[in-house]
N, C-alpha and C positions, 0 to 999 in steps of 0.2 A: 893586433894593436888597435885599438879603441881611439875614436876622435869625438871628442864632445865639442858640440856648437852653442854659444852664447852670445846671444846680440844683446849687448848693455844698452843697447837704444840704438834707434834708428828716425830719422827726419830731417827738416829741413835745419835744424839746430844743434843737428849731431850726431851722429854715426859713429859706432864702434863695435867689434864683435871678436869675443876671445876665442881660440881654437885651439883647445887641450887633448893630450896627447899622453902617455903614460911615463915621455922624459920632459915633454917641450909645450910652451905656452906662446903661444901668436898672436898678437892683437892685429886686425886686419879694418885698421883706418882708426885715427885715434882724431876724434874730432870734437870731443868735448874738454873742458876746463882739464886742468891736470887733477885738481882738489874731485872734480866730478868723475874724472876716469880711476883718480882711486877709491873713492866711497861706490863706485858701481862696483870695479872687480871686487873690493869687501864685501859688499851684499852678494853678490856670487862664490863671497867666499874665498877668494882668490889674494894672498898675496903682492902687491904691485913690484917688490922688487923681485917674484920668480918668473915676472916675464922678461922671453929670450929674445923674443925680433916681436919688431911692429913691421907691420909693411903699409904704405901709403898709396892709396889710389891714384890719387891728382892732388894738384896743391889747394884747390879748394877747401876754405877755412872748414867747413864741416864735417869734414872728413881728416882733416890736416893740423886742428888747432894747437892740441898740446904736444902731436907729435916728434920735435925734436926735443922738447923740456924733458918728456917721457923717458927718450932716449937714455939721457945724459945722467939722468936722475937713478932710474932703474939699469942700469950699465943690459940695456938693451938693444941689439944691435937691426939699426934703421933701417930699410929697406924703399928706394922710391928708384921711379926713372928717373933719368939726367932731366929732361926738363920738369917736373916736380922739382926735384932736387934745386934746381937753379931757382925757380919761382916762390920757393921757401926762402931764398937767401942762405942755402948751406953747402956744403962744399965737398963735393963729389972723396971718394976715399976715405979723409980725416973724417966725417959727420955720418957719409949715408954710403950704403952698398949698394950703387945703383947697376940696374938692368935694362936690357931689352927686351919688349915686346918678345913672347912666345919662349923666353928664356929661363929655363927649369931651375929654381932655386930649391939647390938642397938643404935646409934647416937643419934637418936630424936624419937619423937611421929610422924617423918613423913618420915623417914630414916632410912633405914639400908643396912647392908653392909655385903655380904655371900662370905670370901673367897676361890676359888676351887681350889686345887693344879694341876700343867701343869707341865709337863718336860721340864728345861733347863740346859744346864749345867753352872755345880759349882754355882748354885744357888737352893734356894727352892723357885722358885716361884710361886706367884698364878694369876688367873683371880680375876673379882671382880665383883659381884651380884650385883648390887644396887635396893631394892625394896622402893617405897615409901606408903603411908599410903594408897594409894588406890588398894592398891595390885598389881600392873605394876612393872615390873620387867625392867633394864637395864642393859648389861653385857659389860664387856672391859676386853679383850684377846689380850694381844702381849708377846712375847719373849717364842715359845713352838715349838717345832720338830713338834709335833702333839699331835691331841686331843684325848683326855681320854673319856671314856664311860662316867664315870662321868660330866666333861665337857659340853658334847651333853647334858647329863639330863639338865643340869641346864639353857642352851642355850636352850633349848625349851621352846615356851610362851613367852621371852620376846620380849616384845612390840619393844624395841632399842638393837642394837650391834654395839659395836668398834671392832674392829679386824685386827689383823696385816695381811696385804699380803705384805709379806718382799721383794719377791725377785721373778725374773721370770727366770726359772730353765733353760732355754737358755744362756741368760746374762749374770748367773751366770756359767758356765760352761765352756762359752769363754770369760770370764774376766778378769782382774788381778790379783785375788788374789791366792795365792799358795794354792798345791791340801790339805792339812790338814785345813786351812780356809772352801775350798768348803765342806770339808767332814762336817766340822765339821757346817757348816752355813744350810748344807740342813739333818743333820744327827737327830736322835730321840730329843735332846735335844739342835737346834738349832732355827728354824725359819720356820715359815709357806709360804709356795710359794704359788704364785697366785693360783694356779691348786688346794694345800690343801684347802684354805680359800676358793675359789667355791664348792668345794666339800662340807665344811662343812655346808655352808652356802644354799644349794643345798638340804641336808639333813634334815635341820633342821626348813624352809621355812614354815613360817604359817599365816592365813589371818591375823593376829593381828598385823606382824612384819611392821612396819612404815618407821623404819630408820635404814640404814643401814651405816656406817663411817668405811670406809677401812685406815687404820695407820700404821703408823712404814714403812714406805717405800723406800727402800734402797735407794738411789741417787746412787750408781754406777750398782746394779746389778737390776734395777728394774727402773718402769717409772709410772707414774701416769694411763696412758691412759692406759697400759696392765694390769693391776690389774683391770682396769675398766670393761674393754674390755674381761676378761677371766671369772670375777662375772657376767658378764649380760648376756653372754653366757650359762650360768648354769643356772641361774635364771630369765632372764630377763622376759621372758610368765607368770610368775607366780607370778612375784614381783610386788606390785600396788604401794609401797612407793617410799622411795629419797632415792637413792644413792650416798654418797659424800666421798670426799678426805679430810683427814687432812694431811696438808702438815708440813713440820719442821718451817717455820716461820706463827706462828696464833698471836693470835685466828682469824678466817676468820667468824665464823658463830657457830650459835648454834640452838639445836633441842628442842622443847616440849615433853614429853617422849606420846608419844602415838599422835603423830602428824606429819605429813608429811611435812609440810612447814620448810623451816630454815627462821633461823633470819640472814641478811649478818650484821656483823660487819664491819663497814667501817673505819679500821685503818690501820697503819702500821707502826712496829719496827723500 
């Protein structure tokens, strides 16, 4: 059983990533426009009314914007924790399936979905396990200061990782933004910088890892090629897979979960 990965964009403006399956389609954070999450899944090709659950990270609008409209519209069924859930304004049961931390949500006979809590602030947010029926694990991590012992466990073995490398700690240092932003952007329950995301990725590196999709990547305090350039450093002798960029305007490209080739999607917003 096959799991295809597609990040319809990723950044500070919007976050969203389809994971398809040979019954089941998951969007994993729906954080752009409704009109834009469906012109994205179209350019991937993808009908919006044949997705089956959204699952939401935290209620941060970026990750969170059109996700109850989604919902309601696509008779998809919602997925957040109780405080998401409350911090959206919707209403545990009737609107959204909510769970706890480390609580296996079964999807389908070919799909499920493990959420692991991460530090951010004024949010409970989680990562999100995706296994599918052949026992292949995929994981997607953005919006955390840093990683949890927890975390690493779960990030170990899978085959694929998304992962934010938010910011590169230079950039951000001498940039614009005022020093309670920096504090608070590279502090416990802000953002992984390039250097963390090497590191963890550096740690946790195992022959089975295929693909690796670096996201969430600041436009003012960060650049594509240094997030590049500081993971391949860490890792590059060791790494035999694909390392790729999801950028804020996709979907560009999607992964086979235990396969190194991408697919290019050849569209544009």
């Amino acid at each position: 059983m096959g799991l295809e990965i597609t990040h319809l964009g990723s950044g500070s403006r919007g976050n969203a990533t389809l994971l398809s399956t040979g019954e089941t389609r998951v969007i994993v954070d729906c954080g752009f426009s409704l009109k834009q999450m469906e012109e994205r899944l179209s350019l991937a090709g993808v009908k919006a009314a044949s997705i089956d659950a959204i699952i939401v990270s935290h209620h941060h609008s970026d990750h969170s914007k059109s996700a109850a409209r989604a919902s309601k519209k696509w008779d998809a069924r919602l997925y957040a924790n109780l405080e998401t859930t409350m911090r959206l304004g919707l209403e545990p049961i009737s609107q959204v399936r909510t769970f706890e931390g480390l609580e296996r949500l079964h999807i389908s006979d070919d799909l499920s979905l493990l959420p692991v809590p991460v530090p951010h602030d004024d949010a409970d947010n989680v990562a999100v396990i995706a296994s599918n029926g052949d026992g292949m694990r995929a994981a997607f991590v953005t919006d955390l200061g840093e990683p949890t012992i927890e975390l690493m466990k779960h990030l170990a073995g899978c085959e694929h990782i998304s992962i934010e490398a938010n910011y590169d700690l230079n950039r951000l240092i001498s940039g614009p933004y005022p020093p309670y932003l920096k504090k608070r952007i590279s502090g416990r329950g802000g953002h992984l910088s390039n250097q963390q995301t090497a590191d963890i990725l550096a740690e946790i590196l195992h022959p089975k890892l295929s693909s690796i999709v670096l996201c969430h990547i600041s436009e003012k305090n960060n650049a594509p090629h240094l997030a590049e350039s500081e993971v391949l450093h860490q890792i590059g002798e060791r790494f035999n897979g694909v390392l790729s960029i999801s950028k804020q305007e996709g979907p560009e490209f999607s992964h086979k979960l235990g396969q190194g080739e991408l697919e290019q999607i050849n569209s544009t917003l």
